[in-house]
N, C-alpha and C positions, 0 to 999 in steps of 0.2 A: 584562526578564522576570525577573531573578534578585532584582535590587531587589524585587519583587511576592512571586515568590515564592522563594525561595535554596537548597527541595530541587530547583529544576527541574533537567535538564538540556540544556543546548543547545550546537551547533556549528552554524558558520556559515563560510561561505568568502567573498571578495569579488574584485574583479577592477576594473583599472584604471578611474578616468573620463576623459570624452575630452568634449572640445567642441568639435565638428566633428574635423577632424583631428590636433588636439594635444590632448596629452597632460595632464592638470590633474594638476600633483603637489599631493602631500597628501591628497589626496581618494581616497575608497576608496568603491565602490557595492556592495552587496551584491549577491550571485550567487546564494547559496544557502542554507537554513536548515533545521537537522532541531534538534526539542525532544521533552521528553517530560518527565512529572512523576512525581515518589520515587512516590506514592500507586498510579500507573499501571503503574511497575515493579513492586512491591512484591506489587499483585494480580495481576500477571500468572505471579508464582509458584504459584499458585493456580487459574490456568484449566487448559484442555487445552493436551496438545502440538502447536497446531493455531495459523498467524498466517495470516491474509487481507489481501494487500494490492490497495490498488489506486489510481489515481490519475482525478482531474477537474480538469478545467479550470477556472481563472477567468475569469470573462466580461465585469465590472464596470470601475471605475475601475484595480483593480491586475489586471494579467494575469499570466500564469504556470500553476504545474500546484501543483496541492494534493496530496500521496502519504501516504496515511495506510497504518498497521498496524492493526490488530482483530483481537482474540482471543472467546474464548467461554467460558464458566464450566460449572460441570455442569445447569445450570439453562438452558444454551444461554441469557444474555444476554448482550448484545455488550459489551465493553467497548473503547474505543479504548484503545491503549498509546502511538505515534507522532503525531509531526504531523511537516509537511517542506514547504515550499514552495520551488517549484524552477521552473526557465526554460521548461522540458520533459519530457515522459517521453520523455528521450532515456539514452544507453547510460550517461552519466557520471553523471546524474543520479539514477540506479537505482542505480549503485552508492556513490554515495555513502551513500545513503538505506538499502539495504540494507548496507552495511558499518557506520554508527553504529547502525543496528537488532541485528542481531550484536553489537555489540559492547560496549551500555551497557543493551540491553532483553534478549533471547533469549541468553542465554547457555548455556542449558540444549542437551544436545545431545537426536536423536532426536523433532526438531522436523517436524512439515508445513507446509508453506509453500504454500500456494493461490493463485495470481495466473491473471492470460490468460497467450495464450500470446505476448504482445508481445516482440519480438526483443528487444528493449535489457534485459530482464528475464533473458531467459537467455543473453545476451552478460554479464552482469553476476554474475550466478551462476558463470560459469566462470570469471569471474577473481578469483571469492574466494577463491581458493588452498585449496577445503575446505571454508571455513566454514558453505555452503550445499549441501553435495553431501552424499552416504550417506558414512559413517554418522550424520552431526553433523547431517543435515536433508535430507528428502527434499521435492525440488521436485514440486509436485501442479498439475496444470491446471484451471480452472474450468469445471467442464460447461456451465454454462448462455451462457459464449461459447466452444463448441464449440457447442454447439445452434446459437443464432444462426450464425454462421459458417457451418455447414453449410445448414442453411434458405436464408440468401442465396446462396451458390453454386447447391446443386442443384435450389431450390423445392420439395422432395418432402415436405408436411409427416407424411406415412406413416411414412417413414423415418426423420425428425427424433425421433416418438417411439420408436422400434425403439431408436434411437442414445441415447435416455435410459435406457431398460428396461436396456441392457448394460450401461451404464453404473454404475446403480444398484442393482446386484444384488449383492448381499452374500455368495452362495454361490455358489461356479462348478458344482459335483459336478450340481448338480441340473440344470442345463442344458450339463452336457457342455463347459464353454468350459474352455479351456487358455491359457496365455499365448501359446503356437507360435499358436493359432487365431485370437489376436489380435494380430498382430507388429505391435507397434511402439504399440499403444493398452492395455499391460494396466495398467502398473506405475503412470503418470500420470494416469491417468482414469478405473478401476474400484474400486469396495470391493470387489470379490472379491480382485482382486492386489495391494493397496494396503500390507499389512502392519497393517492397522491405525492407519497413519498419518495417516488425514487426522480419523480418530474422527468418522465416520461421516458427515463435510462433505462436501460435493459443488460447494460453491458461493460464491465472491466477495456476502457481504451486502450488497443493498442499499443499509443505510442509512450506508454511507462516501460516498455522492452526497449524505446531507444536510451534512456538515459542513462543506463547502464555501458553502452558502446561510448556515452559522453566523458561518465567519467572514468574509463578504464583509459580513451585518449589520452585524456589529460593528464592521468599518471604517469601513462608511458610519454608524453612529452616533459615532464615533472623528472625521471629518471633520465633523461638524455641529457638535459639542461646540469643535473649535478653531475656527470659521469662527464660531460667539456668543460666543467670546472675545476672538477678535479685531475685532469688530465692536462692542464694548462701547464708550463713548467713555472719553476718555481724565478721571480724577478730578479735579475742583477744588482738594481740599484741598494 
């Protein structure tokens, strides 16, 4: 990747190989990989104080969990900042992902950070010693899996929109709501109590589910490309 491109940047961690039950010295498999490019950085000085992450699964020849970062400019287009391919969206995997996000993209403090509300997300948050807590970043929940989630629990799709209306309402004064009147849902899931922190986002974008279909392409055209190379016969001369 640096060979290609040399402003990139990238970390990577690996973990023993094993074949069957011993141990293969020399040999290192990778584990896990987070990149991101100068270009990516660079504009992200220039969006809002607002990151969306979220992760998807791979389904294809390489499995694993894709965890991207996206930001938004004043013009609300997306732009990705991260990429991260990882075992799982599990506790260790979040933070690694969120800790070289911190610490080579978002540096800025007074950040929103938009995610579900997935345990391993804010198990991982808590043990950034900071980096993701008030005042250097306020963790924000995505309404629209609070919607869902609610809907599959209780069926009440009446309710479901009631629970978006609070949600999305941008002045408390005019309907009476208070933070006491909302314990424990004002600060993570309303623009009325939000601080201004999520700049006026509500919501996990869509389209971090395409880049997943981008780069599982580009593998399978990545595997076709070696498989006519090596199938070529071998030269006369």
């Amino acid at each position: 990747m640096c060979h290609k491109e040399p402003s990139a940047m990238f970390h990577f961690e690996t973990m023993p190989a094993y074949q069957g039950d011993d141990l293969v010295l020399d040999i290192r498999v990778l584990h896990r990989v987070f990149w991101s490019y100068y270009p990516y950085i660079k504009a992200f000085r220039h969006c809002k104080s607002v990151v969306q992450v979220d992760g998807t699964h791979l389904y294809e020849k390489y499995k694993g969990c894709l965890l991207v970062a996206v930001s938004q400019n004043s013009n609300n287009n997306i732009m990705p900042i991260t990429f991260a391919i990882m075992e799982g969206e599990t506790y260790n995997a979040w933070y690694f992902f969120l800790s070289n996000l911190r610490q080579h993209v978002v540096t800025c403090d007074g950040v929103g950070l938009i995610s579900d509300r997935h345990d391993s997300i804010r198990l991982a948050i808590a043990r950034s010693n900071g980096a993701w807590s008030p005042l250097r970043a306020f963790h924000i929940f995505c309404i629209r899996h609070i919607e869902s989630s609610f809907l599959r629990k209780f069926k009440v799709p009446c309710l479901q929109k009631l629970i978006l209306f609070i949600c999305f309402l941008s002045y408390a004064n005019g309907v009476r709501l208070t933070p006491t009147g909302l314990t424990g849902f004002h600060m993570q899931y309303t623009l009325a109590f939000d601080g201004g922190y999520q700049s006026g986002h509500m919501t996990i974008c869509r389209q971090i589910k395409n880049y997943r279909h981008i780069i599982q392409r580009q593998s399978t055209l990545t595997n076709r490309k070696m498989k006519c190379v090596s199938l070529r016969p071998p030269s006369l001369d």
